[in-house]
The first five atom37 places (N, CA, C, CB, O) and aatype in JSON, in Angstrom:
{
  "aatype": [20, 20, 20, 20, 20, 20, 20, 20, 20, 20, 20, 20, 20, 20, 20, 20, 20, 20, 20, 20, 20, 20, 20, 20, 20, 20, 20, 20, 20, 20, 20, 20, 20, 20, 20, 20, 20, 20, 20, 20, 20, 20, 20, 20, 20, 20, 20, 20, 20, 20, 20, 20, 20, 20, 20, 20, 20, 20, 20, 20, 20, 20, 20, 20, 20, 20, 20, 20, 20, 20, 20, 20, 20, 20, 20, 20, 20, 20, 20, 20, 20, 20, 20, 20, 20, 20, 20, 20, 20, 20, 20, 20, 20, 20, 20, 20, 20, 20, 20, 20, 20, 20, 20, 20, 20, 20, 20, 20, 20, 20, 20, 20, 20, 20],
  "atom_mask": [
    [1, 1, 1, 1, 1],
    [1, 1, 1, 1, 1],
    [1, 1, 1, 1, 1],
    [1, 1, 1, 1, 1],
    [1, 1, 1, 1, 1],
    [1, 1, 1, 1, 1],
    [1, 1, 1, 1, 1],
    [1, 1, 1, 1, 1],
    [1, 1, 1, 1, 1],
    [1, 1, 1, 1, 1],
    [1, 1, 1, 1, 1],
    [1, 1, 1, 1, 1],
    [1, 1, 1, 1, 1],
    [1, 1, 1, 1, 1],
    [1, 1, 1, 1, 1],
    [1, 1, 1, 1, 1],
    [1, 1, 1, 1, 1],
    [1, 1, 1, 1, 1],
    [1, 1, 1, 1, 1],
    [1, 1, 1, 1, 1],
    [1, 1, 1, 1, 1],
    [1, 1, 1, 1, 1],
    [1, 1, 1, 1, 1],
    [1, 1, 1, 1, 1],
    [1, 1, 1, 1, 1],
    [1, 1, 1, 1, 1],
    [1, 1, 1, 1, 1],
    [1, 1, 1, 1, 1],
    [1, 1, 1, 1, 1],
    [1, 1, 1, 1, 1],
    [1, 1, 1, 1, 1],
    [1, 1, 1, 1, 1],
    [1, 1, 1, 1, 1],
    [1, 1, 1, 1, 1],
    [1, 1, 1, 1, 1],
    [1, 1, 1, 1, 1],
    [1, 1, 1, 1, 1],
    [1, 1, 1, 1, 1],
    [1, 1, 1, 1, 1],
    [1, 1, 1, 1, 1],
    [1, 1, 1, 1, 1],
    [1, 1, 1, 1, 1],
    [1, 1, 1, 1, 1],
    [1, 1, 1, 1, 1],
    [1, 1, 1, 1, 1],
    [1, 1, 1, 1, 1],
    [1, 1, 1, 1, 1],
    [1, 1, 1, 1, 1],
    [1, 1, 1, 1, 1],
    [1, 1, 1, 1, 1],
    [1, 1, 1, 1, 1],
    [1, 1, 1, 1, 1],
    [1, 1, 1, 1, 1],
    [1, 1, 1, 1, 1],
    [1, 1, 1, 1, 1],
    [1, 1, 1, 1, 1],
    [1, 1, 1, 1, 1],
    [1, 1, 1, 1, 1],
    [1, 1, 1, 1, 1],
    [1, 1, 1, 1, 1],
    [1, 1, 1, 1, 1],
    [1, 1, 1, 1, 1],
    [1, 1, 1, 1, 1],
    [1, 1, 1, 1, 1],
    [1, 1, 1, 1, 1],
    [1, 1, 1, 1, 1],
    [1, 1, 1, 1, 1],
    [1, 1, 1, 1, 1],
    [1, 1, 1, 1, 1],
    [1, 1, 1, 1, 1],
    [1, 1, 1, 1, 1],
    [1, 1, 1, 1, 1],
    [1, 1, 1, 1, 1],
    [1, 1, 1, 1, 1],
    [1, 1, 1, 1, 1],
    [1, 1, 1, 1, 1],
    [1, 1, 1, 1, 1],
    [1, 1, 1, 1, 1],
    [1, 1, 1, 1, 1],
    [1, 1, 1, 1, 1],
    [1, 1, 1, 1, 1],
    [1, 1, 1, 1, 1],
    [1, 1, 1, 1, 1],
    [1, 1, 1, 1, 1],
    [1, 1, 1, 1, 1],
    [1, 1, 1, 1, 1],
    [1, 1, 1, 1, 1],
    [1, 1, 1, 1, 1],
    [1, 1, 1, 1, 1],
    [1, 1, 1, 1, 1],
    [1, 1, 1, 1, 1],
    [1, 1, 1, 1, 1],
    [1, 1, 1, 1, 1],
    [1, 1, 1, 1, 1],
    [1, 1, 1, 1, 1],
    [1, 1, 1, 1, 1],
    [1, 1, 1, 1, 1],
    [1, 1, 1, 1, 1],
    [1, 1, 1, 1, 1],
    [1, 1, 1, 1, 1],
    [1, 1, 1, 1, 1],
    [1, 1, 1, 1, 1],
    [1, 1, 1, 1, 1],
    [1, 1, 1, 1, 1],
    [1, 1, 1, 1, 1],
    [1, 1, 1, 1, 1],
    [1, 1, 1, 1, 1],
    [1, 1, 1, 1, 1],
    [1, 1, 1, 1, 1],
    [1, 1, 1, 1, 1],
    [1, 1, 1, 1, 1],
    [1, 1, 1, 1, 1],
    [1, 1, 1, 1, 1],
    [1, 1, 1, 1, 1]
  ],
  "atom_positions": [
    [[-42.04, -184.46, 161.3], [-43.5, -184.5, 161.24], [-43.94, -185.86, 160.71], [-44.05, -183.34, 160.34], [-43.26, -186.51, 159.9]],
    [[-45.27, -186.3, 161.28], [-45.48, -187.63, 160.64], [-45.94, -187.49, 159.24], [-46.48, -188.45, 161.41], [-46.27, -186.47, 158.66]],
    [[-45.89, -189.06, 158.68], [-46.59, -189.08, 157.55], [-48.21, -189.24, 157.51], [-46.02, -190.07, 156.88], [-48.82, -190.2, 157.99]],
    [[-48.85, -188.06, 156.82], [-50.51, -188.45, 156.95], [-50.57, -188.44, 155.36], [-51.78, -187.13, 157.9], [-49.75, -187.95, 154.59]],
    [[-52.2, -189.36, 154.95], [-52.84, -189.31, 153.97], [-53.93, -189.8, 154.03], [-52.35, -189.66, 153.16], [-54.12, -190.71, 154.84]],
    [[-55.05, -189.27, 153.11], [-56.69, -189.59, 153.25], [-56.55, -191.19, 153.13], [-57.84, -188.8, 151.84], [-55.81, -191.62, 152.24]],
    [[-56.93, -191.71, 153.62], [-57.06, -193.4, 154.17], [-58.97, -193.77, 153.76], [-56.61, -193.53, 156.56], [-59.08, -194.94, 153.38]],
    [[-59.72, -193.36, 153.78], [-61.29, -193.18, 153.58], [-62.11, -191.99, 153.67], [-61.88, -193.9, 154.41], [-61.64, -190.9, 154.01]],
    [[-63.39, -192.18, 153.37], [-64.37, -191.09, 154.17], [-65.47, -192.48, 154.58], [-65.25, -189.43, 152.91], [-65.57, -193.65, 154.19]],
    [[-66.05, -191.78, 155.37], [-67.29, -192.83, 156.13], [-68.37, -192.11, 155.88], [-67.25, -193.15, 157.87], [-68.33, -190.89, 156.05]],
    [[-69.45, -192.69, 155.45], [-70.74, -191.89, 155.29], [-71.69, -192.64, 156.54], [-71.47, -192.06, 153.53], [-71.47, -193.82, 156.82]],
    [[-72.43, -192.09, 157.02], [-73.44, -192.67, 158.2], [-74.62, -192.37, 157.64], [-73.36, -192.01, 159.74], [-75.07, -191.22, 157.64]],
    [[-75.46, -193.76, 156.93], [-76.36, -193.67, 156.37], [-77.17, -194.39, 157.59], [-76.26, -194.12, 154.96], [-76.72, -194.85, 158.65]],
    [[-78.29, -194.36, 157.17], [-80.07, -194.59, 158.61], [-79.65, -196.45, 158.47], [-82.89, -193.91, 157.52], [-79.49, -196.94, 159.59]],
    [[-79.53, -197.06, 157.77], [-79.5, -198.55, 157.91], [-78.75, -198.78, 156.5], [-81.14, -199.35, 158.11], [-78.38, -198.11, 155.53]],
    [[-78.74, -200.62, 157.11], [-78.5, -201.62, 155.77], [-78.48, -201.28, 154.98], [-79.08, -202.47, 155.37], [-77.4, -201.08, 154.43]],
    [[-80.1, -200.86, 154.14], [-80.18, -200.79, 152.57], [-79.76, -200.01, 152.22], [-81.15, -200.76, 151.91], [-79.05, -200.14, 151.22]],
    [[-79.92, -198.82, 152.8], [-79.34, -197.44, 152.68], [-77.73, -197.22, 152.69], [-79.9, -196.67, 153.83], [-77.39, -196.16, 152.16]],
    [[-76.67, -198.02, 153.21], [-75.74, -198.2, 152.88], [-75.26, -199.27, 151.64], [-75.4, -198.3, 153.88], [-74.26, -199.19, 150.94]],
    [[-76.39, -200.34, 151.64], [-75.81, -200.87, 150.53], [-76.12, -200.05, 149.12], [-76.28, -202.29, 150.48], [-75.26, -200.11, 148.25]],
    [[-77.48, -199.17, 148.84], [-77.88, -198.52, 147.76], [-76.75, -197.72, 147.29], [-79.05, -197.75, 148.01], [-76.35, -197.67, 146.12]],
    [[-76.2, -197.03, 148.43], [-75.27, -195.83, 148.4], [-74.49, -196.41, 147.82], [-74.76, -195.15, 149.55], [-74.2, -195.97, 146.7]],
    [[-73.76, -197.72, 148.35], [-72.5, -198.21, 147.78], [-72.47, -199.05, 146.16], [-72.0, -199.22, 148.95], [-71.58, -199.42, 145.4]],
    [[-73.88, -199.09, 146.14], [-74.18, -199.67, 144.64], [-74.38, -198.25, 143.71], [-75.8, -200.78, 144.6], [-74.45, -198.42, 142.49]],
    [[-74.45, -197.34, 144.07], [-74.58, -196.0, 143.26], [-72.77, -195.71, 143.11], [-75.66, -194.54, 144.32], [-72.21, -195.83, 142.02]],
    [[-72.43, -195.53, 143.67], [-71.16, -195.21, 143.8], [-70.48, -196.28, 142.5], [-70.64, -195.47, 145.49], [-69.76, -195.84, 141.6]],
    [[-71.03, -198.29, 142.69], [-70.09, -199.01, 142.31], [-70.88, -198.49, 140.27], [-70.1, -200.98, 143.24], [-70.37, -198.74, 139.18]],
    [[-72.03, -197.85, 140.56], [-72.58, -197.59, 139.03], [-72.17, -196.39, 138.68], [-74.13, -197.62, 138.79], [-71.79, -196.41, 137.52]],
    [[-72.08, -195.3, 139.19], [-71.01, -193.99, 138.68], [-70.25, -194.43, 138.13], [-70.27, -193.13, 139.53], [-70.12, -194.39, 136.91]],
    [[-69.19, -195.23, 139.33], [-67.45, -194.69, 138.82], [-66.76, -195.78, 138.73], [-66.49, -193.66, 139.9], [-65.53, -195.75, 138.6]],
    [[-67.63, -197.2, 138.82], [-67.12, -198.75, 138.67], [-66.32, -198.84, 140.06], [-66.01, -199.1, 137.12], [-65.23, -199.38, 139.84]],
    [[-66.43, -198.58, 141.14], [-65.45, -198.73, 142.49], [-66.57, -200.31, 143.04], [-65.47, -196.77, 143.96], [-67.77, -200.56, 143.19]],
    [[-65.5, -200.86, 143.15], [-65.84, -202.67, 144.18], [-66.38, -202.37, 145.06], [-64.64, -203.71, 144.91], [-65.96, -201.42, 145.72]],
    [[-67.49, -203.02, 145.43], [-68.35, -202.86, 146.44], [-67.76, -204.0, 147.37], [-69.93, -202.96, 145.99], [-67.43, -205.03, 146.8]],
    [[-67.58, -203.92, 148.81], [-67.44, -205.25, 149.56], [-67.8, -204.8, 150.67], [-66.1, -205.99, 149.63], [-67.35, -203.76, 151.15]],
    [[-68.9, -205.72, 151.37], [-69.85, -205.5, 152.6], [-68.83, -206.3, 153.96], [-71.7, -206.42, 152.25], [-68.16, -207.32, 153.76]],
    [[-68.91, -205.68, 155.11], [-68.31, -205.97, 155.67], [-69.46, -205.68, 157.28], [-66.97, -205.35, 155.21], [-70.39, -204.88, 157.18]],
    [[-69.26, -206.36, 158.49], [-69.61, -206.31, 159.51], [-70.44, -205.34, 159.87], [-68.79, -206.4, 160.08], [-71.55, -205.51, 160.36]],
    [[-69.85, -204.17, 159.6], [-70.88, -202.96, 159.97], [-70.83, -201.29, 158.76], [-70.29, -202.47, 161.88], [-71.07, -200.08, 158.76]],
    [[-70.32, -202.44, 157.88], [-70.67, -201.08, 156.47], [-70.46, -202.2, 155.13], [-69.01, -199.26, 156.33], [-70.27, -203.4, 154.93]],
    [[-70.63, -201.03, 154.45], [-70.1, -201.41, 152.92], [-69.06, -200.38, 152.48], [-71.38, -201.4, 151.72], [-69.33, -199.18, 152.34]],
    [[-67.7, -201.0, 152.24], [-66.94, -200.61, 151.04], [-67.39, -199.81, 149.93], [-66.57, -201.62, 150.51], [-68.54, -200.23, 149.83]],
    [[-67.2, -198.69, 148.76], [-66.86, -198.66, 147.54], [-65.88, -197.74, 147.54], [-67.85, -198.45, 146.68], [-65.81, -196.56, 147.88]],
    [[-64.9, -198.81, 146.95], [-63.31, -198.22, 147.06], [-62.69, -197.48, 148.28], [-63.12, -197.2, 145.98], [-62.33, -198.13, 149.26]],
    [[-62.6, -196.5, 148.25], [-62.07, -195.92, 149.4], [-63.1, -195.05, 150.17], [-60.88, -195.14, 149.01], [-62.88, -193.97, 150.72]],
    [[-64.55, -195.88, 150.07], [-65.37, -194.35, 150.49], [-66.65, -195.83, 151.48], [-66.37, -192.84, 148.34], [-67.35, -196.74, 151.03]],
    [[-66.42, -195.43, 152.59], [-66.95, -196.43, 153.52], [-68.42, -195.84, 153.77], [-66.0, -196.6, 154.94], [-68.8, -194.67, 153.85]],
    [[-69.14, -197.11, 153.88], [-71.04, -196.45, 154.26], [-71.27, -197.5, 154.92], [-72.49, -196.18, 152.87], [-71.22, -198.68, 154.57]],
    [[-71.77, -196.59, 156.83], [-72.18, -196.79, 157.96], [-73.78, -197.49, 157.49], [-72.07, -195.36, 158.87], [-74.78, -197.06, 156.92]],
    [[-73.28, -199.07, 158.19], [-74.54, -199.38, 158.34], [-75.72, -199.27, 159.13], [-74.48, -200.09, 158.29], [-76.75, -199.91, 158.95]],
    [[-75.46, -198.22, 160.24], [-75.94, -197.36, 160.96], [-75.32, -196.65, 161.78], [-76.65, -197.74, 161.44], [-74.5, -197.17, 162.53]],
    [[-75.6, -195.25, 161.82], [-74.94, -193.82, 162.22], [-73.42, -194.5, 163.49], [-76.61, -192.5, 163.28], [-73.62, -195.33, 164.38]],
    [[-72.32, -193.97, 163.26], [-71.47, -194.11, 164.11], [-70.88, -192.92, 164.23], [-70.71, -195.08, 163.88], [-71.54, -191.92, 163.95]],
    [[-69.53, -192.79, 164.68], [-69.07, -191.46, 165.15], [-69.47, -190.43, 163.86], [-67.31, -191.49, 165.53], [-69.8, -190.58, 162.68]],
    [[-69.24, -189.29, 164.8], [-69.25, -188.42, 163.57], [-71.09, -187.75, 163.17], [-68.55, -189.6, 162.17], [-71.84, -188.62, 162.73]],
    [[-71.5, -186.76, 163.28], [-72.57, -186.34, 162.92], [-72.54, -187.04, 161.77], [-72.76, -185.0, 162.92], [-72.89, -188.21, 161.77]],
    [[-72.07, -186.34, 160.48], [-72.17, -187.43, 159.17], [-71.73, -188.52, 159.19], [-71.62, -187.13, 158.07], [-72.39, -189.49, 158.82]],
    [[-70.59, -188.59, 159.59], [-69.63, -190.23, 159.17], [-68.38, -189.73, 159.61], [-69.46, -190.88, 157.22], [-68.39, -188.78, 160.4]],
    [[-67.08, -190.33, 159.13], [-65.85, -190.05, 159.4], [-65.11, -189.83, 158.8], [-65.42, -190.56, 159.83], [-65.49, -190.03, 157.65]],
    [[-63.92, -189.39, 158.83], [-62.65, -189.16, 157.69], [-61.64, -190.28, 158.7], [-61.88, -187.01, 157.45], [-61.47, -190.36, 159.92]],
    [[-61.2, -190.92, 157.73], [-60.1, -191.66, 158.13], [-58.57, -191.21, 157.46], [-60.48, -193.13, 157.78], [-58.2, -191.38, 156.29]],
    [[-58.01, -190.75, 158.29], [-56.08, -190.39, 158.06], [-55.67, -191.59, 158.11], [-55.06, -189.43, 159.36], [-56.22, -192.38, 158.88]],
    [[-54.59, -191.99, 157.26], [-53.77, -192.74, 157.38], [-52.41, -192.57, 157.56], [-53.95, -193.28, 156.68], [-51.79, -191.7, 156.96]],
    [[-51.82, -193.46, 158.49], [-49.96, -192.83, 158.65], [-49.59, -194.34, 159.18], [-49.45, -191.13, 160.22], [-50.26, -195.01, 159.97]],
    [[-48.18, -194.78, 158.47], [-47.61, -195.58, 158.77], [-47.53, -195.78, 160.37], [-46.63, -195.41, 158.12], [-47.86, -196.94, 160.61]],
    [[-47.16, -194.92, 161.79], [-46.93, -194.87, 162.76], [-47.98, -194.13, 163.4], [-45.83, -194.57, 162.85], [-48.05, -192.95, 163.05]],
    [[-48.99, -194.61, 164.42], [-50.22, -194.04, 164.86], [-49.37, -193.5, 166.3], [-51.72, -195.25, 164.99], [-49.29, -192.34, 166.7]],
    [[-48.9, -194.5, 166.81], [-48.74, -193.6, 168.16], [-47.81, -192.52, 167.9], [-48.16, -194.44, 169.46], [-47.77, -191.64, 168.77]],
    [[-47.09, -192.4, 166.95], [-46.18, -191.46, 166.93], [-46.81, -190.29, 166.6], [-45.16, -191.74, 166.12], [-46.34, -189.3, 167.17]],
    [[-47.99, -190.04, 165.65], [-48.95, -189.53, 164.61], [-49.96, -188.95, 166.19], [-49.77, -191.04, 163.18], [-50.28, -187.8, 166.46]],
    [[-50.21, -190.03, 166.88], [-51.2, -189.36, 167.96], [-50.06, -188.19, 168.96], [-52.03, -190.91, 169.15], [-50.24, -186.97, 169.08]],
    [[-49.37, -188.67, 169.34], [-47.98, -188.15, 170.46], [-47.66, -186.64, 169.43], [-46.07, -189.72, 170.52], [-47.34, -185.63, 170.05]],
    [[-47.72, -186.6, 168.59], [-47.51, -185.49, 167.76], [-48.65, -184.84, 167.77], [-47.09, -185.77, 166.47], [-48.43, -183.98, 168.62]],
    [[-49.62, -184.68, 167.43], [-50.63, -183.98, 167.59], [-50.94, -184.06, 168.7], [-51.49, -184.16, 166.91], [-51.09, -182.84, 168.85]],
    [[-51.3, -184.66, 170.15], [-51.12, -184.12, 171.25], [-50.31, -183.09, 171.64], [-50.91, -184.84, 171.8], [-50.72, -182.2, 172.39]],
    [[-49.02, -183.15, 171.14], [-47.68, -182.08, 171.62], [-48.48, -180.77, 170.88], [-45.66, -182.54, 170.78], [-48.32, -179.67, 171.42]],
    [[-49.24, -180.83, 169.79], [-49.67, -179.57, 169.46], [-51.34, -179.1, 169.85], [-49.38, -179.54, 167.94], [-52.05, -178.22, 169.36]],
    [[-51.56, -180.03, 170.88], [-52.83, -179.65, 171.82], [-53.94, -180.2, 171.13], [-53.1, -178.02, 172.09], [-54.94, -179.5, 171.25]],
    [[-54.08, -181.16, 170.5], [-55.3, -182.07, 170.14], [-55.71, -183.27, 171.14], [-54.99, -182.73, 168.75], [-54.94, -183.64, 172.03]],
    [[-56.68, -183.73, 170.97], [-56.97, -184.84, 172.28], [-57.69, -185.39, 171.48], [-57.67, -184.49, 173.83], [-58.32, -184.77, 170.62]],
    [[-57.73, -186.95, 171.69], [-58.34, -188.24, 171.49], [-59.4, -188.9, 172.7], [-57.13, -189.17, 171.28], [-59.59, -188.82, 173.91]],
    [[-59.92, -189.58, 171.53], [-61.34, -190.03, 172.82], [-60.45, -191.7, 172.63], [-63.93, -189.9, 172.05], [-60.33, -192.47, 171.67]],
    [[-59.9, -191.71, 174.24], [-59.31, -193.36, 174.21], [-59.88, -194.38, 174.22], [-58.62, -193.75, 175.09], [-59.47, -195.53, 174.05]],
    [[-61.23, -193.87, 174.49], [-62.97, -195.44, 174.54], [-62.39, -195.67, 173.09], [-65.61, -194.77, 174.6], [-61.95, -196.82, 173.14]],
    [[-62.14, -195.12, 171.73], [-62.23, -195.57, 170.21], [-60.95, -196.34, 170.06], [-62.33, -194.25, 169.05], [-60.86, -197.05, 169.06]],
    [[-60.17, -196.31, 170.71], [-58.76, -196.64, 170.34], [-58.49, -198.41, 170.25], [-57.74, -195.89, 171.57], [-58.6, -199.14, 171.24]],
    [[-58.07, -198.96, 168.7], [-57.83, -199.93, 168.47], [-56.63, -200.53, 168.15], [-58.43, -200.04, 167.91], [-55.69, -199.97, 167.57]],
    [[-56.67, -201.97, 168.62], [-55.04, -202.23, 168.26], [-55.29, -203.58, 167.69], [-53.77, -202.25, 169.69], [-56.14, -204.46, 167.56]],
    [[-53.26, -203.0, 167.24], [-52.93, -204.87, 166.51], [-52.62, -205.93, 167.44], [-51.43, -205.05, 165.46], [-52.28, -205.81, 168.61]],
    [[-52.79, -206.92, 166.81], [-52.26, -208.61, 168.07], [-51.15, -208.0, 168.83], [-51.38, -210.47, 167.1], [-51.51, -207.78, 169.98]],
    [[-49.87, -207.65, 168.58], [-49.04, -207.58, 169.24], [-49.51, -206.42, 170.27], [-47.91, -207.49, 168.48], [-48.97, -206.34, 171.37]],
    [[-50.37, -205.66, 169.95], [-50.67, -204.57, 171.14], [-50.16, -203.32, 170.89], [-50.08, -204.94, 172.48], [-49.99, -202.52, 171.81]],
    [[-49.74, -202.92, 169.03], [-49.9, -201.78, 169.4], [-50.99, -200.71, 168.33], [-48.46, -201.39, 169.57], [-51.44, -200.94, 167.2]],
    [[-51.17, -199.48, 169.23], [-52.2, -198.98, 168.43], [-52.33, -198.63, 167.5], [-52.6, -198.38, 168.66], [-51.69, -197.6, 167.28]],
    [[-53.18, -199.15, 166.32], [-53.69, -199.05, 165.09], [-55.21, -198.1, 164.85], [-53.82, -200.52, 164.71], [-55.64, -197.98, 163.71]],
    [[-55.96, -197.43, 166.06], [-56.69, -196.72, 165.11], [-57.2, -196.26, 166.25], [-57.56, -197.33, 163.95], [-57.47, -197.07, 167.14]],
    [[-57.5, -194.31, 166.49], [-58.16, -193.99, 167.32], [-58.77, -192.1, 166.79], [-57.18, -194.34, 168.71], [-58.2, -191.29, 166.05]],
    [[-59.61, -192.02, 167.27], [-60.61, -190.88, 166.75], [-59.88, -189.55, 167.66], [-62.57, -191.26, 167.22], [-59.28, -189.75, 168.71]],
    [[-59.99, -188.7, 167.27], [-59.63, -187.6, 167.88], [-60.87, -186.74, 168.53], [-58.86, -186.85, 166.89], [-61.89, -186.66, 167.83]],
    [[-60.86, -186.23, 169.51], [-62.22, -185.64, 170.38], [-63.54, -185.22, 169.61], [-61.79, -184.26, 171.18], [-64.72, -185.56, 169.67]],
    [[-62.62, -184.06, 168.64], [-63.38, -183.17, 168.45], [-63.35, -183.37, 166.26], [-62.67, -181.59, 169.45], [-62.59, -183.55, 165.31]],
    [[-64.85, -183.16, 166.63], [-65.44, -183.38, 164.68], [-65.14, -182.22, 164.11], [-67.33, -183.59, 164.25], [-64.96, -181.26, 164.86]],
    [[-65.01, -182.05, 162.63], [-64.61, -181.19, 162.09], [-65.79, -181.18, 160.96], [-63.18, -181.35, 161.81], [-65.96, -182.09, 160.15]],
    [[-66.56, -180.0, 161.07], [-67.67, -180.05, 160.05], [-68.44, -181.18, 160.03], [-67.22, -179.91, 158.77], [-68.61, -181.78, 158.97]],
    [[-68.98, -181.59, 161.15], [-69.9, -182.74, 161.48], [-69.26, -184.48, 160.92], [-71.47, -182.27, 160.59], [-69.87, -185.52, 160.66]],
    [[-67.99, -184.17, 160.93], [-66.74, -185.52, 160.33], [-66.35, -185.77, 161.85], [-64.97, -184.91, 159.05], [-65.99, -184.8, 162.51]],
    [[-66.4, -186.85, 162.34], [-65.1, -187.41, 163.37], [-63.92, -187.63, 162.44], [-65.45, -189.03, 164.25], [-63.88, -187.79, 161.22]],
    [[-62.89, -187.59, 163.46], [-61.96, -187.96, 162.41], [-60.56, -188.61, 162.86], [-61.69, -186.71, 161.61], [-59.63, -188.01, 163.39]],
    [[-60.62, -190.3, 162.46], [-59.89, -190.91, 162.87], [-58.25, -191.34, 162.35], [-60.65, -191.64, 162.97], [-57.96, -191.33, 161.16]],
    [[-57.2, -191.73, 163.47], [-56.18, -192.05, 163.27], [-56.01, -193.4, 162.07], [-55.75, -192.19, 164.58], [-57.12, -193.89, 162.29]],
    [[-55.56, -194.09, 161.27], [-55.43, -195.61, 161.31], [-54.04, -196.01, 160.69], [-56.68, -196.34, 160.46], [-53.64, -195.31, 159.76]],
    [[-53.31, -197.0, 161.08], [-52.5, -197.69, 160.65], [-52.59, -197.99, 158.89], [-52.61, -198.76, 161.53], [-53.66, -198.22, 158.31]],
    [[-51.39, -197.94, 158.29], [-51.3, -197.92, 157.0], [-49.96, -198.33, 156.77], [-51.67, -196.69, 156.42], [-48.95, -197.81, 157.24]],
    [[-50.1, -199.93, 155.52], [-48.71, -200.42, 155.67], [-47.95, -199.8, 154.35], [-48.65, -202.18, 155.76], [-46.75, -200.02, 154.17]]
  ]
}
């Protein structure tokens, strides 16, 4: 069986501020680093959508050393992936892809973990 572990959660907040507020509440709770990035903000392990992406709420991100092996395995036990999400490393192989179907309004994605 592969190796999985919680890798993030994604929150899908309405915009910008609204993800950065979130992530400044979070960095004033519990002291977690805030770091803004392309299309969210960081705090610690808990990611906020700078506007709505997969996922009714947001996402859960799994992490496992080996994704295709991690996807090929849960296929064999009848899960399916949406392949439009599927991302890779330089060399070409895949590092991160969403599985069809949300779980309690969560998408919930594959990702590479070293």
């Amino acid at each position: 069986m592969a190796e999985y572990s919680l890798a993030h959660v994604g929150i899908n907040a309405a915009n910008r501020d609204e993800a950065e507020q979130a992530a400044r509440l979070f960095e004033t709770l519990f002291g977690f680093s805030v770091k803004e990035g392309n299309s969210s903000f960081f705090a610690g392990d808990i990611e906020l959508m700078k506007q709505p992406y997969m996922g009714k709420n947001g996402h859960i991100a799994i992490g496992t050393p080996d994704v295709p092996a991690a996807k090929a395995e849960l296929e064999a036990r009848g899960f399916t992936f949406n392949d439009a999400t599927a991302k890779f490393k330089a060399d070409g192989t895949l590092n991160a892809i969403y599985l069809t179907d949300e779980i309690c309004g969560f998408a919930v994605h594959l990702v590479g973990k070293n």
